[in-house]
matplotlib code that plots the C-alpha trace (Angstrom):
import matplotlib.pyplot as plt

x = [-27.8, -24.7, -22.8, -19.3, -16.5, -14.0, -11.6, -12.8, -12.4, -8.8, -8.1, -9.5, -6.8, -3.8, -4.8, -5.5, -1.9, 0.0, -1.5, -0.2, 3.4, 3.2, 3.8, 3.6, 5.1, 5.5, 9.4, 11.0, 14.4, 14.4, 10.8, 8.9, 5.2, 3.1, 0.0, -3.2, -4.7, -7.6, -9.5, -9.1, -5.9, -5.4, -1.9, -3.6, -5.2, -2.9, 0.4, 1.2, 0.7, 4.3, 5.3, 3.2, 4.3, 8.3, 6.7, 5.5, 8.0, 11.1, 13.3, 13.9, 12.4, 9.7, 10.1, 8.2, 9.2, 7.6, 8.7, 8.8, 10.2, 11.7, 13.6, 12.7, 12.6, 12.8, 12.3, 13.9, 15.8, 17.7, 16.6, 12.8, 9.8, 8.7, 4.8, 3.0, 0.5, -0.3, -2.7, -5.9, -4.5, -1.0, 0.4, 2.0, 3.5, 2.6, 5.6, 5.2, 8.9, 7.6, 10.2, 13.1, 15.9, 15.8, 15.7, 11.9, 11.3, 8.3, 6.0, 6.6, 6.9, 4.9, 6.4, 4.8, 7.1, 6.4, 6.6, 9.7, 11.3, 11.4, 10.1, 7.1, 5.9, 7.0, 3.9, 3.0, 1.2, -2.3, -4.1, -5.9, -9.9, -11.4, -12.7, -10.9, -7.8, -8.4, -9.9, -6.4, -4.5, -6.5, -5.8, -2.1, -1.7, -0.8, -0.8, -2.5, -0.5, 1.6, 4.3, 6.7, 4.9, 7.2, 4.4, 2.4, 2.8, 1.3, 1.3, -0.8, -2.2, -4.8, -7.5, -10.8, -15.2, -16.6, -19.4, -20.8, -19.1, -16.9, -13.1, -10.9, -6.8, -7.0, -4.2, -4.0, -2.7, -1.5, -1.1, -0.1, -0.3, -3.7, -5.8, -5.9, -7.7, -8.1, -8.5, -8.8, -5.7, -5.0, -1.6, -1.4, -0.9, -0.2, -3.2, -4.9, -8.4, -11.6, -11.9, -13.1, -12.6, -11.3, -10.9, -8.6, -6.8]
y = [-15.1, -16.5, -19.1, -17.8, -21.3, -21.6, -21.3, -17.9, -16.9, -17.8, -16.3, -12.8, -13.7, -14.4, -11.2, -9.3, -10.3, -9.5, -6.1, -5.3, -7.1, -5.1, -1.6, 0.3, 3.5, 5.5, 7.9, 10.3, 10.4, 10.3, 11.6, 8.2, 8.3, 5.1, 4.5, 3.2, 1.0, 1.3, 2.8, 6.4, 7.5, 11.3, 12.2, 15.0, 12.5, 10.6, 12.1, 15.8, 19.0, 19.9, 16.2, 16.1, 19.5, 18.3, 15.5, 17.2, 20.2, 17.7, 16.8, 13.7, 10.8, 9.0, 4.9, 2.5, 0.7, -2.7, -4.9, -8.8, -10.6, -8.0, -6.6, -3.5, -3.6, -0.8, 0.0, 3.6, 4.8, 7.8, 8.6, 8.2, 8.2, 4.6, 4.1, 1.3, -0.5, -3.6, -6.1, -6.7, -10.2, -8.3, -11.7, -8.5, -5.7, -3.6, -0.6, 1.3, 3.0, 6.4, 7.1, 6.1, 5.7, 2.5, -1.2, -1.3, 1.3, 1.4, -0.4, -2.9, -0.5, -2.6, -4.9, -7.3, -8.2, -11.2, -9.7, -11.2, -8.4, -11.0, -10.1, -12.3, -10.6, -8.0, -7.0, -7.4, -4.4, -5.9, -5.2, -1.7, -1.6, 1.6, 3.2, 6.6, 4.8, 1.9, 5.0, 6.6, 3.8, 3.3, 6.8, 6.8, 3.4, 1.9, -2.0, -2.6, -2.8, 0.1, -1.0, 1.3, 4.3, 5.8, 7.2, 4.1, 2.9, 1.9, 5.1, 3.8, 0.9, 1.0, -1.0, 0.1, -0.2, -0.3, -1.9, -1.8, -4.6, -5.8, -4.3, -4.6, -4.8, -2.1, -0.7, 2.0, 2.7, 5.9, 6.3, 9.3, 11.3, 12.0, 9.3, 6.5, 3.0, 1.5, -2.3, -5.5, -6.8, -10.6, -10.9, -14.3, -14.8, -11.1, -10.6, -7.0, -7.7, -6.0, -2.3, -0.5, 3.3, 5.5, 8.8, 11.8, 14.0]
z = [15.2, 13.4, 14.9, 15.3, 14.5, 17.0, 13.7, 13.3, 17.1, 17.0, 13.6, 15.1, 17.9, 15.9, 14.2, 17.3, 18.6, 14.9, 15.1, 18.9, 17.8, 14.5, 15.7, 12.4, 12.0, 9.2, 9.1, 8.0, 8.8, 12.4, 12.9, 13.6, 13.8, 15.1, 12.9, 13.8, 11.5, 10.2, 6.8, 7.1, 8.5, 9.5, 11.0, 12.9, 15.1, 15.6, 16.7, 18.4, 16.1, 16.4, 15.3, 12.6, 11.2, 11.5, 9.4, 6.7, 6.4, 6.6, 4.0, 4.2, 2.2, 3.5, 4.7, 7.1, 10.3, 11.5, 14.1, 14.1, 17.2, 18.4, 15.7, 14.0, 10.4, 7.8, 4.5, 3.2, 0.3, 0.1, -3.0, -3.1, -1.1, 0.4, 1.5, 2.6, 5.2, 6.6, 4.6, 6.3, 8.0, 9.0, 7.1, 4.9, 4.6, 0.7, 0.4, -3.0, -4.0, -5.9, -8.0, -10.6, -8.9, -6.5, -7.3, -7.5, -10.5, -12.5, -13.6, -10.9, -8.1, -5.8, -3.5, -0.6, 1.9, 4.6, 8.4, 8.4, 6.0, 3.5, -0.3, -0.8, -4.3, -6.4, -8.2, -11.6, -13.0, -14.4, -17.3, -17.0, -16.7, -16.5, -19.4, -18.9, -18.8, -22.2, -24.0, -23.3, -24.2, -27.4, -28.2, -28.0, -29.7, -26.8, -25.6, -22.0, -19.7, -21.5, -20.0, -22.3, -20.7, -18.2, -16.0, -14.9, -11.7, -8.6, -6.4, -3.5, -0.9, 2.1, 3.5, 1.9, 2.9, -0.3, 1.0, 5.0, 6.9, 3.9, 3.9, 0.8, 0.3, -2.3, -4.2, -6.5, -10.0, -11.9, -15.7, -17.6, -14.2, -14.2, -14.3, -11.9, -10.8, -7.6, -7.4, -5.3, -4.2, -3.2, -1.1, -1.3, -4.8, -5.5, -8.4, -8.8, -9.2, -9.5, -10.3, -7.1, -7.9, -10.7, -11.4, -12.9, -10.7]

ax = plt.figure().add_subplot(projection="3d")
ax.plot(x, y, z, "-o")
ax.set_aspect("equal")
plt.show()
C-alpha cells in the first residue's frame, strides 16, 4: 500500500478548504447558478429545471462569480460571453472572453486570474499540433501560430481524465471555426502543452 506524506495530506486539505471557500457559480445577468466541480458538468443536475431554462433562454451575456475572503468577485462584459473554471488546485481561476469586443480579444483570449481577482497570466496562444489543423495552415500559407487569422482562439477550459486516476487542466483551441485542439495546460507558468484531443466540429 502506498505511504501517503503528511505533505500530501495537508495539500488535499488546503485544497478541500479552497474548494468550500471557492463557491463557483457561473451568471447570467442576475440568474446565478453554483457549480460543482468536477469533469463532467451538466446544469440539469445541478440546479432546478425552471433555473436552468431562465439560463439558457436569457439574454444576457454570460460571466463567472468566485468568492475570496468574503468578497465576491466577478468577471462579465456587456458585450461578450465570459466562461471559465477553477484549475485543478483552485490556486486559479481560467475565464475565456468569446468575442471581439472586450479588452481580451483574440488570439490571446485566455486569461488566468489569482483567487484574489488579480490577472496572473494572459495566455499566449502556442504553436498548433494536430495534423488537421498544420495541414490547414500549410494549405493557406499560413505561419503557426496564425496569429493574423481572425478566427483562432481559445474557446474553452475544464478539468479532463484522459487516463483512470490522472486529471488534466485542459484547455481548448479553435481555428478557422471548425477544427479544434485540446491540450495540457500548466497555470503556473501559463504554457499549453501536450495535445490531448482534436477534432472538427
Amino acid at each position: 500500500m502506498e505511504k501517503i506524506s503528511k505533505n500530501k495530506i495537508i495539500q488535499w486539505s488546503y485544497i478541500k478548504i479552497i474548494k468550500m471557500k471557492l463557491n463557483f457559480k457561473i451568471c447570467k445577468g442576475s440568474i446565478i447558478i453554483p457549480i460543482n466541480m468536477g469533469t463532467l458538468i451538466n446544469l440539469e443536475d445541478i440546479a432546478s429545471r425552471d433555473l436552468v431554462e431562465k439560463y439558457h433562454s436569457s439574454n444576457a451575456n454570460k460571466g463567472i462569480i468566485w468568492t475570496y475572503r468574503n468578497k465576491e468577485i466577478i468577471i462579465e462584459d456587456k458585450n461578450i460571453d465570459i466562461i471559465g473554471y477553477p484549475t485543478l488546485d483552485y490556486k486559479y481561476i481560467v475565464a475565456i472572453y468569446l468575442g471581439n469586443n472586450n479588452k481580451f480579444p483574440p488570439p490571446c483570449n485566455a486569461v488566468i486570474f489569482n483567487i484574489d481577482g488579480s490577472i496572473h497570466k494572459i495566455i499566449d496562444m502556442p504553436i498548433l499540433k494536430s495534423h488537421l489543423v498544420t495541414e490547414r495552415i500549410i494549405a493557406q500559407h499560413q505561419r503557426n501560430p496564425p496569429l493574423e487569422n481572425p478566427d483562432l482562439y481559445f474557446s474553452g477550459f475544464c478539468w479532463s481524465n484522459p487516463e483512470i486516476h490522472k486529471i488534466i487542466n485542459l484547455i481548448t483551441i479553435t481555428y478557422n471555426k471548425d477544427l479544434w485542439e485540446s491540450r495540457v495546460l500548466d497555470p503556473e507558468s501559463g504554457e499549453v502543452g501536450e495535445l490531448i484531443y482534436y477534432g472538427k466540429y
